[in-house]
C-alpha positions in Angstrom: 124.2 -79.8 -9.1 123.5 -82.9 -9.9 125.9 -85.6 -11.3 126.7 -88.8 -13.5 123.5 -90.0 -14.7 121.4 -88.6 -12.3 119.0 -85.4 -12.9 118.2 -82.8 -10.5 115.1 -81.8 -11.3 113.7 -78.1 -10.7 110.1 -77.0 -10.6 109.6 -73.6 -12.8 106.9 -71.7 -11.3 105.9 -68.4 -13.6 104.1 -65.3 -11.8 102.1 -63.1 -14.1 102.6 -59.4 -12.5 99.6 -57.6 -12.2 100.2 -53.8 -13.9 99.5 -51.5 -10.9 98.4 -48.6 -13.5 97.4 -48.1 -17.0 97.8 -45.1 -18.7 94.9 -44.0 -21.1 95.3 -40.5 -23.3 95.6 -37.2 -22.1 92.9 -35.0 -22.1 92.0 -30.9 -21.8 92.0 -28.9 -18.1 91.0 -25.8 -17.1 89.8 -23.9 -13.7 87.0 -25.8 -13.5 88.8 -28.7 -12.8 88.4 -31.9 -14.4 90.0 -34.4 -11.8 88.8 -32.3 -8.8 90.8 -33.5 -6.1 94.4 -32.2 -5.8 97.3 -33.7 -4.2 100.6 -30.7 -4.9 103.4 -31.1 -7.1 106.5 -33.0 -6.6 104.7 -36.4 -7.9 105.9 -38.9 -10.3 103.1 -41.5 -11.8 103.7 -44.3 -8.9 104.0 -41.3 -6.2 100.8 -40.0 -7.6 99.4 -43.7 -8.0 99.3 -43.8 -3.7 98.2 -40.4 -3.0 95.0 -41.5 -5.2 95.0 -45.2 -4.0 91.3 -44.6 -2.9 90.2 -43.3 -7.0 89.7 -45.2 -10.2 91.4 -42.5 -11.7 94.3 -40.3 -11.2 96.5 -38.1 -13.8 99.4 -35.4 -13.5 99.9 -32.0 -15.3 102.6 -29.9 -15.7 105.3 -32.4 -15.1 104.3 -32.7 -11.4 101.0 -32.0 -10.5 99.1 -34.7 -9.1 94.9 -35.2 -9.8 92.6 -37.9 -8.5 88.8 -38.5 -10.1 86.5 -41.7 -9.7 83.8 -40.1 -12.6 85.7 -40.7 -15.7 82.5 -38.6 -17.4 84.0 -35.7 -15.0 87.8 -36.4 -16.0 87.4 -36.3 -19.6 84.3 -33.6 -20.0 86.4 -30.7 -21.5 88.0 -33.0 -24.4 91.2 -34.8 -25.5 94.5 -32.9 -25.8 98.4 -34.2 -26.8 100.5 -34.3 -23.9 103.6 -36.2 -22.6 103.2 -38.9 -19.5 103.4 -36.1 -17.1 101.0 -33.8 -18.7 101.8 -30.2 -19.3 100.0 -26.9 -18.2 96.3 -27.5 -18.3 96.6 -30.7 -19.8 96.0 -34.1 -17.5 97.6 -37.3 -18.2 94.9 -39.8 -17.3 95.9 -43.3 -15.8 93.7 -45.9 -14.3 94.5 -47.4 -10.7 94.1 -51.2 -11.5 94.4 -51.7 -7.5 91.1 -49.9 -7.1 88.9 -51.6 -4.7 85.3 -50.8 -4.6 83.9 -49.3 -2.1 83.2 -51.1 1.3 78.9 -51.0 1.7 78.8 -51.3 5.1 80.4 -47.8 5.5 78.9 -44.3 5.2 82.4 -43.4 3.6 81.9 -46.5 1.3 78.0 -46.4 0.2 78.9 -42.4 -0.8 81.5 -44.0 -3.3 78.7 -45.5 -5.3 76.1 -44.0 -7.0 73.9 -41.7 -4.7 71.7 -38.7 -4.3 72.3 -35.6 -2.2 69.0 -33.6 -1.5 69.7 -30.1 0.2 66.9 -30.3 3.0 64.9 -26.7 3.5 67.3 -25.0 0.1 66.0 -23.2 -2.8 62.1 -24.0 -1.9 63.2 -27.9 -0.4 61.2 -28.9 2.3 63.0 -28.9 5.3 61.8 -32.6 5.8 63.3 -35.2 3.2 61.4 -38.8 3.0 63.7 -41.8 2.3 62.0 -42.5 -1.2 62.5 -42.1 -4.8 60.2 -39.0 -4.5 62.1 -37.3 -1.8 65.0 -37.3 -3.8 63.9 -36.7 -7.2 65.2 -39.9 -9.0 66.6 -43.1 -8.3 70.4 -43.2 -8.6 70.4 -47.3 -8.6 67.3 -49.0 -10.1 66.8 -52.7 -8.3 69.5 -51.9 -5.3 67.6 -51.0 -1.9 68.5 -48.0 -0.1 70.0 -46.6 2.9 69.3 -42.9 4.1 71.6 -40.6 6.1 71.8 -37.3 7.3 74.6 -34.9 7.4 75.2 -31.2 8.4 76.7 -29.5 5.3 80.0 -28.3 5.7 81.9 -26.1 3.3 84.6 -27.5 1.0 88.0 -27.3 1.7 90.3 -24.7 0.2 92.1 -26.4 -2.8 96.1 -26.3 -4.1 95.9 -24.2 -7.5 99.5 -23.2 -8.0 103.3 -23.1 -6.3 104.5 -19.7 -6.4 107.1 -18.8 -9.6 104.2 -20.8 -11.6 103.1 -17.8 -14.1 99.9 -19.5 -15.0 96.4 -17.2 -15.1 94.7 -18.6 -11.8 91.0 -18.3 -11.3 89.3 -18.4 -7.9 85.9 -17.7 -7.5 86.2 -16.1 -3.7 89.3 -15.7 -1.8 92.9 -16.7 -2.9 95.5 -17.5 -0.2 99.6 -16.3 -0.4 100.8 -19.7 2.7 103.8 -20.6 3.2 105.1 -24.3 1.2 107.6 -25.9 3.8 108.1 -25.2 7.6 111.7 -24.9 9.2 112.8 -28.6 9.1 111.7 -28.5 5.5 108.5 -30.7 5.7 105.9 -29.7 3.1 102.7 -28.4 5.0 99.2 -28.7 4.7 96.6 -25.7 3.9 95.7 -25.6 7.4 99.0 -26.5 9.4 100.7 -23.1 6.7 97.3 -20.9 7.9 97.8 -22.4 11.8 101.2 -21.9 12.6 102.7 -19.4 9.6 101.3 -15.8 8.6 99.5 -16.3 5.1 98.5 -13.4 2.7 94.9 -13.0 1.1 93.7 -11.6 -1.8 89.3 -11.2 -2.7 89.8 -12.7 -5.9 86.1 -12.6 -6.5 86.4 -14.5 -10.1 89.2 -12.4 -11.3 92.2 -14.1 -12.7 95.6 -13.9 -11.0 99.3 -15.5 -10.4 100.8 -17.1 -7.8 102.9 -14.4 -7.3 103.8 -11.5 -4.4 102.6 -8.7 -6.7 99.1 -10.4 -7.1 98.8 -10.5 -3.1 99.3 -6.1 -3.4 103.0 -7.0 -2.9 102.3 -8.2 0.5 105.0 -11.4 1.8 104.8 -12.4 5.5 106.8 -15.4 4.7 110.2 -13.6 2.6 112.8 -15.7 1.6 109.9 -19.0 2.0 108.3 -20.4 -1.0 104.8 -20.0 -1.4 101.8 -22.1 -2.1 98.8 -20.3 -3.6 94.7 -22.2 -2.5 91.6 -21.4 -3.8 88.8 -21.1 -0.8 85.3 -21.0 -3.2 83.2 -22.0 -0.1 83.9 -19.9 3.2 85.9 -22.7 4.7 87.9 -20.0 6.8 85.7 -17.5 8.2 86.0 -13.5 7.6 86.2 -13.8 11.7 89.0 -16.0 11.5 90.9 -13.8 9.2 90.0 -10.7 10.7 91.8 -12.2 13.7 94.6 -13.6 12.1 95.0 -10.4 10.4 95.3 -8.4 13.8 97.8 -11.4 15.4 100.1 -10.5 12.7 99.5 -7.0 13.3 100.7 -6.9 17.0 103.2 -9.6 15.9 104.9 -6.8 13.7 104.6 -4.5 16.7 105.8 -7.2 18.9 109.1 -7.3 17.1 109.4 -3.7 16.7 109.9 -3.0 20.0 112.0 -5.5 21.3 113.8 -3.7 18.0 114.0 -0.8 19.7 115.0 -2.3 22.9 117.9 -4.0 21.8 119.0 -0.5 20.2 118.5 1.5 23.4 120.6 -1.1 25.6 123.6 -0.7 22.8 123.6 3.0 23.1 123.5 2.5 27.1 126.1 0.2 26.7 128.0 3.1 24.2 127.5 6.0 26.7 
């Protein structure tokens, strides 16, 4: 490059690379869950950094558990704790997403990002008709901003990840505990509802009591042997006593099912014998 007497000149251009997290302490967990939305396990920080992408927040516990929060009052409410960067059991490593983008306010799904009131029409002495003002909903969640009202049909919350099977941590569930399957044949990790959908699934009433994740907390029941298992928490009725009721009876006739064809094959090797 270049030669006798003669420069070549180069332009240095620097880039300042924006951090994509920051980690901030680690802090206390318990049942009641500080960072309420679970991902699973199997996360590292920049796995568990995407599956939060949409929260300000997001931490991991016990090596590999992955948490996302946007209230950092809610993430930090049960106190610090000492804990390595990928937490420990009941003890959250909190980072902060620095790609967080606030929400979009032309959106239902952005405006409920913000601040905002939920009034539960016609509950607990409500009236059953809710007026779009201060009064109708009992404060004012943003002073100075105007206001948008919407209605929605309440819908229970979804069942949520408390444990892997093997983990011999003291699980709490306020209602009904569920024994599903983690992985299906080709290995792919499934969902609460694709496990419950295409994979028998154990229950146990857990009505507040403390449990494992474990076959012998499930009355030794295993529809899934030789399958690891994921243990969820349903608090809010999400499946229906109808649903497992049914369920329960498909597995029933499913077991019945493959007894006789059992049976079968057993009868056509003795005929084959004779």
């Amino acid at each position: 490059m270049g030669g006798g007497w003669c420069n070549y000149i180069f332009e240095i251009h620097t880039h300042t690379k924006k951090f994509e997290f920051t980690k901030i302490a680690s802090y206390k967990d318990s049942g009641n869950r500080s960072l309420r939305v679970a991902k699973g396990r199997s996360f590292d920080v920049k796995k568990c950094l995407t599956a939060c992408s949409d929260y300000r927040y997001f931490s991991l516990q016990d090596h590999d558990e992955c948490w996302c929060e946007n209230s950092w009052t809610h993430a930090t409410n049960q106190g610090r704790a000492n804990c390595g960067d990928r937490g420990a059991g009941w003890c959250n490593m909190i980072y902060e997403n620095n790609n967080y983008n606030k929400p979009d306010k032309n959106t239902f799904k952005g405006l409920m990002r913000w601040k905002h009131m939920v009034q539960q029409a016609g509950a607990s002495g409500n009236s059953a008709v809710v007026s779009c003002t201060n009064g109708g909903f009992g404060t004012d969640p943003s002073p100075g901003s105007r206001k948008v009202c919407f209605c929605e049909k309440e819908q229970p919350n979804h069942p949520i990840w408390i444990a892997q099977q093997y983990a011999w941590d003291r699980l709490y569930c306020a209602k009904n505990a569920f024994f599903v399957r983690l992985r299906d044949d080709d290995g792919k990790r499934l969902t609460f509802d694709a496990a419950i959908e295409y994979f028998p699934y154990s229950i146990r009433p857990a009505n507040g009591q403390y449990f494992t994740c474990q076959q012998s907390s499930f009355q030794g029941e295993d529809r899934n042997s030789g399958h690891i298992k994921n243990c969820f928490c349903d608090n809010d009725g999400y499946i229906s006593s109808k649903r497992i009721k049914q369920d329960d009876q498909d597995y029933t006739t499913l077991l019945e099912t493959r007894k006789l064809m059992q049976e079968e094959r057993i009868e056509n090797a003795l005929v084959i014998l004779d």
